[in-house]
Backbone as CSV, one residue per row, in Angstrom:
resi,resn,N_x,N_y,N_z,CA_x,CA_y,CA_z,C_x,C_y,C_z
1,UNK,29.382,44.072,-3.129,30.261,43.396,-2.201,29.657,42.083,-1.724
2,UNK,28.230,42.119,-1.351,27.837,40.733,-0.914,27.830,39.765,-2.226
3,UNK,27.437,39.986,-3.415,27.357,39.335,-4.217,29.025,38.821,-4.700
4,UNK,29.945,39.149,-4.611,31.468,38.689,-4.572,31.571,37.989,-3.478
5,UNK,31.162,38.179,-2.110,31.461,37.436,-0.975,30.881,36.267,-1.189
6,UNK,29.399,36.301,-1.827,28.790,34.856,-1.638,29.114,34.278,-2.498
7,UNK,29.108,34.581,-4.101,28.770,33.853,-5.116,30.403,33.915,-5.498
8,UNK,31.874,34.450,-4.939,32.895,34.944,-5.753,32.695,36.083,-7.022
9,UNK,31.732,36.583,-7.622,31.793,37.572,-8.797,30.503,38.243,-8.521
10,UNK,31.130,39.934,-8.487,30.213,40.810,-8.301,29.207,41.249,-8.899
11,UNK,29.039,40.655,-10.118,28.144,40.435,-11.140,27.055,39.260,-11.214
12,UNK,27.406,38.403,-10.328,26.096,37.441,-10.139,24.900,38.149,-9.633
13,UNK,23.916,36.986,-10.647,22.783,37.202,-11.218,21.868,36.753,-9.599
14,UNK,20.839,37.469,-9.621,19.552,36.732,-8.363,19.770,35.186,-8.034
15,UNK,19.801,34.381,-8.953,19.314,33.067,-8.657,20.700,32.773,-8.355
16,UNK,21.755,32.789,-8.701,22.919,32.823,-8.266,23.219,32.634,-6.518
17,UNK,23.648,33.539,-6.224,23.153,34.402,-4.887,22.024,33.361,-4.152
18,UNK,21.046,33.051,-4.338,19.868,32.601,-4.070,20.624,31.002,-3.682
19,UNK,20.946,30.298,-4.698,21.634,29.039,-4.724,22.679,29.205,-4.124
20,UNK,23.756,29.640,-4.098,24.720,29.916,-2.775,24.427,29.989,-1.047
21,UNK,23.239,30.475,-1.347,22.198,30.819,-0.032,22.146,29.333,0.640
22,UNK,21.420,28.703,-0.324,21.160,27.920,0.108,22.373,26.636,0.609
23,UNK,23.398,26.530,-0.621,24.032,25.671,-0.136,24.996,26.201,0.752
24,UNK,25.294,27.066,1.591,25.781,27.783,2.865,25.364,27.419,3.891
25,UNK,23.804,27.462,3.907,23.017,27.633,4.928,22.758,25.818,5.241
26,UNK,22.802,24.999,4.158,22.686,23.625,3.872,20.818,23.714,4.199
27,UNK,20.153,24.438,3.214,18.911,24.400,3.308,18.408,23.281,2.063
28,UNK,17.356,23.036,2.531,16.798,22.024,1.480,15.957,22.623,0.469
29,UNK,15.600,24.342,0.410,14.963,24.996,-0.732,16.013,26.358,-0.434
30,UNK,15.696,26.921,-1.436,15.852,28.109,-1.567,14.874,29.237,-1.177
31,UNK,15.632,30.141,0.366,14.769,30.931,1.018,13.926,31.840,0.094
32,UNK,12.132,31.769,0.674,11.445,32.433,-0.195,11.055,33.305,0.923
33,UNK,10.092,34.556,0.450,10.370,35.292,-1.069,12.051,35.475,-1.101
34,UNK,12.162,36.336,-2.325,13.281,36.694,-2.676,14.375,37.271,-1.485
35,UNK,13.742,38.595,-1.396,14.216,39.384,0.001,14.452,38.794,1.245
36,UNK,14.489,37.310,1.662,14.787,36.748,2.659,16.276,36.107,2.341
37,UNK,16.243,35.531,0.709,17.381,35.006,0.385,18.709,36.131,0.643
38,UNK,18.299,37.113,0.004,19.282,38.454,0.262,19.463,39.188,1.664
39,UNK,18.515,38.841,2.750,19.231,39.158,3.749,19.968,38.281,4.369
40,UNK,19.586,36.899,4.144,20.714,36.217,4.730,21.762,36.399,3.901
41,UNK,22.158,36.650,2.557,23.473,36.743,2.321,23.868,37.986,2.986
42,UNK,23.226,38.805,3.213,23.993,40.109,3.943,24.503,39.384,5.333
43,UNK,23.843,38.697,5.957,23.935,38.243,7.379,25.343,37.484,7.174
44,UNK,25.399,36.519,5.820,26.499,35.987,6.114,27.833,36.534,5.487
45,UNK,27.580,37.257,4.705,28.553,38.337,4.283,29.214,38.933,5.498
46,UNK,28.057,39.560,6.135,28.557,40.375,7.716,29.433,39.385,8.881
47,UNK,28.782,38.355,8.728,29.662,37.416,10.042,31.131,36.861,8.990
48,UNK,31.447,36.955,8.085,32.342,36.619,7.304,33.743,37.865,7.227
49,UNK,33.138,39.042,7.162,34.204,40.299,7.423,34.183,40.702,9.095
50,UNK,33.219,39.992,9.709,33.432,40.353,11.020,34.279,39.422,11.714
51,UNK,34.329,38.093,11.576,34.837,37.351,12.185,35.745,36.394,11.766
């Protein structure tokens, strides 16, 4: 589900996801490590069906 919310297709790949991250967030890298990139997509997944 987060990976359809962020990227549109539930099948996107890590770096995918990762690059969406970033241009959402309008960051100038891509959040490291990995596991930071993926909780913010949960975070913004969540404020997206919440609000």
């Amino acid at each position: 589900q987060i990976k359809q919310a962020i990227v549109g297709n539930g099948r996107a790949e890590k770096y995918q996801v990762q690059s969406m991250v970033k241009i959402l967030l309008n960051l100038s890298e891509i959040p490291q490590p990995d596991h930071a990139a993926d909780a913010l997509a949960a975070a913004i997944c969540h404020i997206h069906t919440k609000y």
